[in-house]
N, C-alpha and C positions, 0 to 999 in steps of 0.2 A: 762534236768531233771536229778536229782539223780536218781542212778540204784538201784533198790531194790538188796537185794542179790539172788544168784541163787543158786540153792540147787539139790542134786542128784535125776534121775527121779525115781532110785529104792524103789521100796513099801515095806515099812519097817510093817510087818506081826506082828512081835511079841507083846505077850498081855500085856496091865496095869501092872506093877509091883506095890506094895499096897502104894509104895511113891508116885508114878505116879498117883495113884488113890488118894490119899489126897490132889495132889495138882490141879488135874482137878476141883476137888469137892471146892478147895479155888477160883478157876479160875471164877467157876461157878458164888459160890455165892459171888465175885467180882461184876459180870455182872447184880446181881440182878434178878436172874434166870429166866431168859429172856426164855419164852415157842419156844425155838427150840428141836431139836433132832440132840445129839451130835454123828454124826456116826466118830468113831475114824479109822485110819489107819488100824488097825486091824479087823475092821468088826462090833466091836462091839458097840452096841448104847446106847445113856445115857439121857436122860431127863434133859433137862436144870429145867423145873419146873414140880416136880413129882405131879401126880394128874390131872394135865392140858391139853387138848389136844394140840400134837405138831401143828402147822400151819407149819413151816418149819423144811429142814434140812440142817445143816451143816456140809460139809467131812471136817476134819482135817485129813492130810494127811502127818503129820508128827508132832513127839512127842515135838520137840522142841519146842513147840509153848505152851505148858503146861507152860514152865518156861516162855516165852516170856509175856503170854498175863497179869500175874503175875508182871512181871517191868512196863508195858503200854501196855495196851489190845488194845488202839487205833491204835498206832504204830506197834504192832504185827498186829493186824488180816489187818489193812492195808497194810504192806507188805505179808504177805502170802498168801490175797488175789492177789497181781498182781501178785505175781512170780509162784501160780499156786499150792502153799499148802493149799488152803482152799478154798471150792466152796460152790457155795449156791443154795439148789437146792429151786425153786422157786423165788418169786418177791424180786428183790437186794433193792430196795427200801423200799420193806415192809419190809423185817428183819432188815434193817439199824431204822429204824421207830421202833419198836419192841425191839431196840436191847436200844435206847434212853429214853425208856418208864420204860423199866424192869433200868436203871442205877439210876433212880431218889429210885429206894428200895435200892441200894447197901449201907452196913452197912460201918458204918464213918468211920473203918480203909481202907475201900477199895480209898474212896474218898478224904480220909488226904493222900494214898501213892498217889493216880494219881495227885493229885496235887503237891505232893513233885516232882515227877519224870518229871512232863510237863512241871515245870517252868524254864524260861530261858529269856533273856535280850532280848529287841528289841529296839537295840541298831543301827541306820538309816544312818550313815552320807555319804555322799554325794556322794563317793566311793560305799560303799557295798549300798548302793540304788539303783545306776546306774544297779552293777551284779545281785542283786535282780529282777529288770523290768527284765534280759535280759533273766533269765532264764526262765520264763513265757511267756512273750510277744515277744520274739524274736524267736520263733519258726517256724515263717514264713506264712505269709498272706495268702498264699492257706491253711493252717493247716485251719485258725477258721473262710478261707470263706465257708469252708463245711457244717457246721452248727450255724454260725449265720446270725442274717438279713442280707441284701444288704447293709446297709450302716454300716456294722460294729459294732455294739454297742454292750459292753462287759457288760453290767450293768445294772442291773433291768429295765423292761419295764412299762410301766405304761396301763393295760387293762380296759382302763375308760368306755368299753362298752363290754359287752357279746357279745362271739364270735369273737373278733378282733385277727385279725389274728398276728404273732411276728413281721412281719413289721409293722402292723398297732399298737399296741403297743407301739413300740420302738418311730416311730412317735412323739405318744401322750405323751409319755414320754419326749421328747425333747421339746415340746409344754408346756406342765407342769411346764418344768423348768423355762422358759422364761416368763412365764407368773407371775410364781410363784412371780422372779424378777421384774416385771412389767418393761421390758428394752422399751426404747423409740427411734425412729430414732436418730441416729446421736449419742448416748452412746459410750462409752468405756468400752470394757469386760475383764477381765486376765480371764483366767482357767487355772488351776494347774492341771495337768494329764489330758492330754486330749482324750485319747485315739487314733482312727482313725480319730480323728478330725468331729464326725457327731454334736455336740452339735455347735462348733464354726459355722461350716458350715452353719446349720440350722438359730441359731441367725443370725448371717451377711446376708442371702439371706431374711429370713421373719420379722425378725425384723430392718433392715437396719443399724447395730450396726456394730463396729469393734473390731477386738476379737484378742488379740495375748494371742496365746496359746502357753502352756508350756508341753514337755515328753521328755523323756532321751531314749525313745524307738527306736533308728533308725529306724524299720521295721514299725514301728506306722506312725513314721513320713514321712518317703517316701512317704506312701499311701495317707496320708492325705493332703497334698502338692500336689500330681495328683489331688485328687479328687477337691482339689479348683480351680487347674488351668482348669480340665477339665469343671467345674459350672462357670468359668467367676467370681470366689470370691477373686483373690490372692490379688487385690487390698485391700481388707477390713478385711482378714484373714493373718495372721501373724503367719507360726507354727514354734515354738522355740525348736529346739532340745537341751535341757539344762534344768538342775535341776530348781524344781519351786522357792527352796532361793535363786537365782539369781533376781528371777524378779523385779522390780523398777519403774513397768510402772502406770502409774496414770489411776486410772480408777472408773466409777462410777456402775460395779457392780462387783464380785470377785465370780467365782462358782468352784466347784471342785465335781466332782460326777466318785466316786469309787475311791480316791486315799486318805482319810482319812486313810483307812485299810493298807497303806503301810507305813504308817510316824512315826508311835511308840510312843506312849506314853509321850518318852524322846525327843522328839520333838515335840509336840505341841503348847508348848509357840514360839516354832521361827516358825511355819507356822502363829499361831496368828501375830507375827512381821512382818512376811510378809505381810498377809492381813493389815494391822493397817499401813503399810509403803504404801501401794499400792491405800486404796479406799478411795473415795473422802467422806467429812466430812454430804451431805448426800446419801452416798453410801449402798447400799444392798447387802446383801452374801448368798450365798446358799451351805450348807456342805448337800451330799448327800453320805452314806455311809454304809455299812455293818456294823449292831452291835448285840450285846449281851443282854438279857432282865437285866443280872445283869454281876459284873466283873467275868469273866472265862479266863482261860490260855486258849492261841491257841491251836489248836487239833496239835500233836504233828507229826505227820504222815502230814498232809499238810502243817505245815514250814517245815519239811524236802522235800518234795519230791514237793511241789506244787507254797507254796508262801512263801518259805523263808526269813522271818527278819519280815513276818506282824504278826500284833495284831488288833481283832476285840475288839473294844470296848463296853462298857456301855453306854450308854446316858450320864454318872453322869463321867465318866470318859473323855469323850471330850470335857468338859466345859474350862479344862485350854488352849484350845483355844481361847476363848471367852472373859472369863473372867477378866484375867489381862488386857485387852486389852481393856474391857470396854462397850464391845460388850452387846447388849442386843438381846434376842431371843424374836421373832416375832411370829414366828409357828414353830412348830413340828409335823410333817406327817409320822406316818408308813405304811410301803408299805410288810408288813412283806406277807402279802397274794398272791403278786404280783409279788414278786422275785420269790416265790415255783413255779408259774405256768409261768415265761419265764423260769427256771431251767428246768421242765418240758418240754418245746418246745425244748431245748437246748439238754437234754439228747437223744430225740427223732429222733431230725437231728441228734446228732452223731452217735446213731447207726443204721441208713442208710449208714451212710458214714463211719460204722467201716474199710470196707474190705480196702478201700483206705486208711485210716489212716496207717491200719495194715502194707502196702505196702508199704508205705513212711517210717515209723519208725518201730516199731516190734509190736505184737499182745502184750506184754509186756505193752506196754507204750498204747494200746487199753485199756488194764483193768486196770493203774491207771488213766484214766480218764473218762472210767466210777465209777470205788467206788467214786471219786474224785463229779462228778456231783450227782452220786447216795447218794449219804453220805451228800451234799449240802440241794438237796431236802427233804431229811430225818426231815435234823437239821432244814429247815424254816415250816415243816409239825410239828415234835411233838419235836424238840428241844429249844434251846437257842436263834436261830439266827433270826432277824429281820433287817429290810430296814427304816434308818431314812433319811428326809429330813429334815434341820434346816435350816429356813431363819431366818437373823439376821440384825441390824444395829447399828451404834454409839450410845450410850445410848444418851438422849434426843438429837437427830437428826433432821432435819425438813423430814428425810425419814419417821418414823415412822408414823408424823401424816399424810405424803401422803397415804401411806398403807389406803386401804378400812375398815371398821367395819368387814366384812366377806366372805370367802371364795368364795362366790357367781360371781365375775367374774371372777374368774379363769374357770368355767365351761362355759360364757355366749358366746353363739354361737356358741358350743362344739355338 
């Protein structure tokens, strides 16, 4: 992980000077005067929206952050928050929510500079992908057994019944998939980013499919290679430690769930070359992937510090996957409501299992991952961010007219 900066622990007393105070007052109404109470270094408190009752407060705890939040308020209050200059007294998740809500007032010079200042290239190739996975995913398999399911799964759950617990979830989500694909005994599967390998596993054991799968995560892969040998699957499972444009294998379904949001933009036409080189003429695909209700720059503070070189897309922007390719879309499923509440479970194990985290790495690197999940569940509660599934096939394919009229088996016997 990048280090935030760190800053001196002395309590800087001294009051608002009248510049200082202009440019809090711009900061503010940047933020869209979001109903916090702004208790400054010095003592003194300020009304985010005058008239309003505060629900929250937030210490700013050093003046630097006036100028900071003024270049990218995201980037700042992200880092100030982990290094320990800015705290929030009350629910981190409700002011993150609140803080989302008051941005959509923010007047168009505030929203023309954040978008000048956030934009930047997501630029993927093969090299800076590899360092990209490592700096997320390679953090070490005890890190995200602490608070995710048992079999690992890094990527929205699927809660197809009230009350299912995050493994029962995660499950039905892996169930979903498969189904979605209607894979049949004896198939061929590629996955592109496979994580800890629960999606291959689960195909090759209940649907009797063979699945070489593809990540560049060594720490991914180790795991997931036990876990097959441990299940009696290495014969049918195949985990490839190598980038997914390598892959070449002929295969009659093609799925990829959560590594859309790592490939960029400027790559989409060559993962489309890959699927269009890889699935059989009548072959099925499933892009499962984190996006945006419209195009927005990445939050600027999570490619720095979180997931480096990604871009969450649009629906309208992932089509030059598709497209040139010839690919027609079958369905489209948002699961926007479904990501919030395994984010939700996810936050909840990790702070059970802060003190350990803390102990292993630093209290530091505890609170950029909570803003990190906190700031997640925000953005899929009153933000941008939703969970698409696109299943797809060769445009006039004889897959197409296999597909059912409707949705109806996907649930049958559920």
């Amino acid at each position: 992980m990048s280090p935030a900066p760190r800053v001196s622990t002395e309590r800087d007393t001294r009051p608002l000077g009248r510049f200082e105070r202009f440019l809090l007052n711009r900061a503010i109404d940047a933020m869209g005067h979001p109903p916090f109470s702004f208790v400054l270094w010095s003592g003194e408190t300020l009304e985010g929206a005058p008239g309003r009752p505060s629900r929250l407060r937030l210490h700013l705890r050093d003046r630097r952050l006036l100028r900071e939040v003024l270049r990218s308020r995201d980037l700042a209050f992200g880092e100030a928050y982990v290094d320990g200059r800015l705290e929030v007294e009350g629910d981190l998740v409700q002011a993150i929510e609140l803080a989302f809500a008051a941005a959509n007032r923010a007047p168009r010079w505030a929203r023309a500079v954040s978008r000048l200042l956030t934009w930047h290239s997501h630029l993927n190739p093969r090299s800076r992908a590899r360092r990209n996975v490592h700096h997320h995913y390679d953090l070490g398999n005890d890190f995200y057994r602490l608070w995710l399911d048992e079999r690992m799964v890094y990527t929205c759950a699927y809660f197809e019944q009230p009350g299912m617990s995050l493994e029962e979830a995660q499950v039905a989500k892996l169930e979903h998939v498969c189904r979605k694909l209607r894979l049949r005994p004896g198939e061929r599967v590629v996955e592109a980013g496979c994580g800890w390998g629960a999606l291959a596993l689960h195909a090759a054991e209940h649907y009797d499919v063979r699945v070489r799968a593809y990540n560049v995560s060594s720490e991914q892969i180790r795991f997931a290679r036990e876990e097959a040998r441990r299940r009696g699957l290495e014969n049918r499972v195949e985990f490839v430690e190598d980038d997914y444009r390598k892959a070449r294998d002929a295969c009659d379904a093609f799925v990829s769930v959560g590594m859309l949001e790592h490939v960029g933009p400027a790559h989409y036409r060559s993962l489309g070359k890959v699927v269009d080189r890889c699935l059989a003429p009548d072959g099925r695909g499933l892009l499962h992937f984190i996006g945006h209700v419209y195009p927005i720059q990445m939050s600027p503070w999570l490619n720095r510090y979180i997931f480096p070189g990604a871009y969450i897309p649009a629906l309208s922007e992932m089509l030059p996957v598709l497209e040139p390719r010839h690919f027609e879309v079958q369905d489209v499923e948002n699961l926007r409501r479904h990501y919030a509440r395994t984010l939700e479970h996810w936050l909840e194990r990790f702070e059970k299992s802060s003190e350990q985290v803390a102990r292993r790495y630093d209290e530091r690197f505890v609170r950029m991952w909570r803003i990190y999940l906190s700031s997640s569940i925000a953005s899929f509660h009153e933000g941008t961010s939703t969970l698409y599934q696109v299943l797809f096939t060769r445009s006039g394919s004889r897959a197409q007219h296999r597909l059912p009229m409707s949705r109806a088996d996907l649930h049958a016997g559920s």
